[in-house]
N, C-alpha and C positions, 0 to 999 in steps of 0.2 A: 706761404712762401714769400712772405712779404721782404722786399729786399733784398732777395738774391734774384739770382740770373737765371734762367730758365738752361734750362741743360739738352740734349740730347735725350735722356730719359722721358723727361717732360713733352719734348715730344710726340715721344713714342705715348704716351699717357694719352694725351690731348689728341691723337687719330683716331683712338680706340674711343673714349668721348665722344666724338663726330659723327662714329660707324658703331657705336653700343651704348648710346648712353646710360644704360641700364648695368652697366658693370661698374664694381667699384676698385679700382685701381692701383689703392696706396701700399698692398704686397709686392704689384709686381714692379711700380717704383723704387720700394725697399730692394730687392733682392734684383732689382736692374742694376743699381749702381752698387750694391757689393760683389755681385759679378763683372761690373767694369770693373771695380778698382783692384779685385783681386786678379784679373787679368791683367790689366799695364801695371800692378806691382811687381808681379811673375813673369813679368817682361822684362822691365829694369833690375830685377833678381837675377833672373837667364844673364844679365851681361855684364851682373856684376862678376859671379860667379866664375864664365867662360874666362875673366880675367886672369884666374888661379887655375886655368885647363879642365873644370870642372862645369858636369851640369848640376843640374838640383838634384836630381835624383841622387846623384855621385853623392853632393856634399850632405843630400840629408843621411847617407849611412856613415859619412867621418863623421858628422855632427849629431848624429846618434851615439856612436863608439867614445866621442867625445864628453856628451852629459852623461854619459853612465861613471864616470866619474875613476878614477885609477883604478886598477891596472888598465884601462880603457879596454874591456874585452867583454863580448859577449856571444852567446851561441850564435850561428847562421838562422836558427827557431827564432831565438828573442830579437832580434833584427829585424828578420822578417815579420812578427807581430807587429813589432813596433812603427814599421812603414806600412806596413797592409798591403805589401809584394807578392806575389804568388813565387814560389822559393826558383822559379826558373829565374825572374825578374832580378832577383835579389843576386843568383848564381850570377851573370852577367855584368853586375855592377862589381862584385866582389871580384871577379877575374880582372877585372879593368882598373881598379884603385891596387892592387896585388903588384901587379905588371908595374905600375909606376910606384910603387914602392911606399905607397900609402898608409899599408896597411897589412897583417898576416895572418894564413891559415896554419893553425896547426891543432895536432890531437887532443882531444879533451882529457885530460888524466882521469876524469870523473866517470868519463865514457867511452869505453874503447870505439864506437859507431860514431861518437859524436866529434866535433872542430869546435874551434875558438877562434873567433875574428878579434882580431889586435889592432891598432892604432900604432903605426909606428910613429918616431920621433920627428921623422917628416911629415906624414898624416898629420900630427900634433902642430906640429908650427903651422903645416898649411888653412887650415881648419881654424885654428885662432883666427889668420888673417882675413881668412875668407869670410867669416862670424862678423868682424867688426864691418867688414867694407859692407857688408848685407847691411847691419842694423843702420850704419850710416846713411846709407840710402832711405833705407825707411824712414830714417830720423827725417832727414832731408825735407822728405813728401808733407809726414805729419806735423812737424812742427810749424811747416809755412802755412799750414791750414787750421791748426787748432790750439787753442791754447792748452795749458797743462788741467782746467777745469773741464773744460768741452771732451780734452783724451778721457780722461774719466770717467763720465756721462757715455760717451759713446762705446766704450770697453763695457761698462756693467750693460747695455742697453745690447751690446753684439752678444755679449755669453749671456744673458736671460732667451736670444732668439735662438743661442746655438741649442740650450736644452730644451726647448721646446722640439725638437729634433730628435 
């Protein structure tokens, strides 16, 4: 840690040290500060978001609807896989992006039982702008923090810990 500043985490480290010395620490370091940070990024996400009348929830089914690429439609099933909603969850978000004109149900030609969730042309402009104002935020955080070699470094170093998983 030579040179930086000792953190809140470090802290928390350095009690356990005190009261166990016998424990070694540098996991629950690691995964102390990716759950800080994915909590205050999911924080200033939430309020990016609220800007466009949207929660996350909301904008990750536009922004689903949206990477699936034209016609931007996919079953209430494939939606739901793809968030990991239990179809009550997903029912709730879809009545609510509906209502504001988001987005549409209607019959699957494929499948008389089945729907198609649609991306309307407001959904579409909304969801663009809501994408960028997100990523900007992020930009924001990570570029004052790391250069474009350290982003790097630290992406290949988070998705080797995420498949360990």
């Amino acid at each position: 840690m030579t040179g930086m500043t000792p953190d809140a985490v470090d802290a928390i480290a350095g009690q356990w040290a005190a009261v166990r010395p016998d424990l070694e620490t540098g996991p629950m370091t690691i995964y102390g500060r990716i759950y800080r940070i994915a909590r205050a990024m999911g924080d200033r996400i939430d309020k990016v978001y609220a800007r466009f009348g949207l929660s996350r929830g909301e904008f990750d089914v536009l922004a689903t609807l949206r990477r699936s690429g034209e016609p931007y439609t996919l079953s209430p099933r494939e939606l739901t896989a793809t968030l990991m909603l239990t179809t009550g969850g997903m029912t709730g978000r879809l009545d609510k992006l509906e209502r504001a004109g988001l987005l549409t149900r209607s019959p699957d030609p494929n499948d008389r039982r089945g729907l198609k969730v649609t991306l309307t042309d407001k959904g579409l402009a909304l969801v663009e702008e809501a994408v960028t104002a997100g990523l900007d935020t992020q930009h924001e955080v990570v570029d004052a923090a790391l250069d474009p070699e350290q982003r790097e470094q630290l992406n290949g170093l988070l998705r080797l810990l995420l498949a360990a998983h």
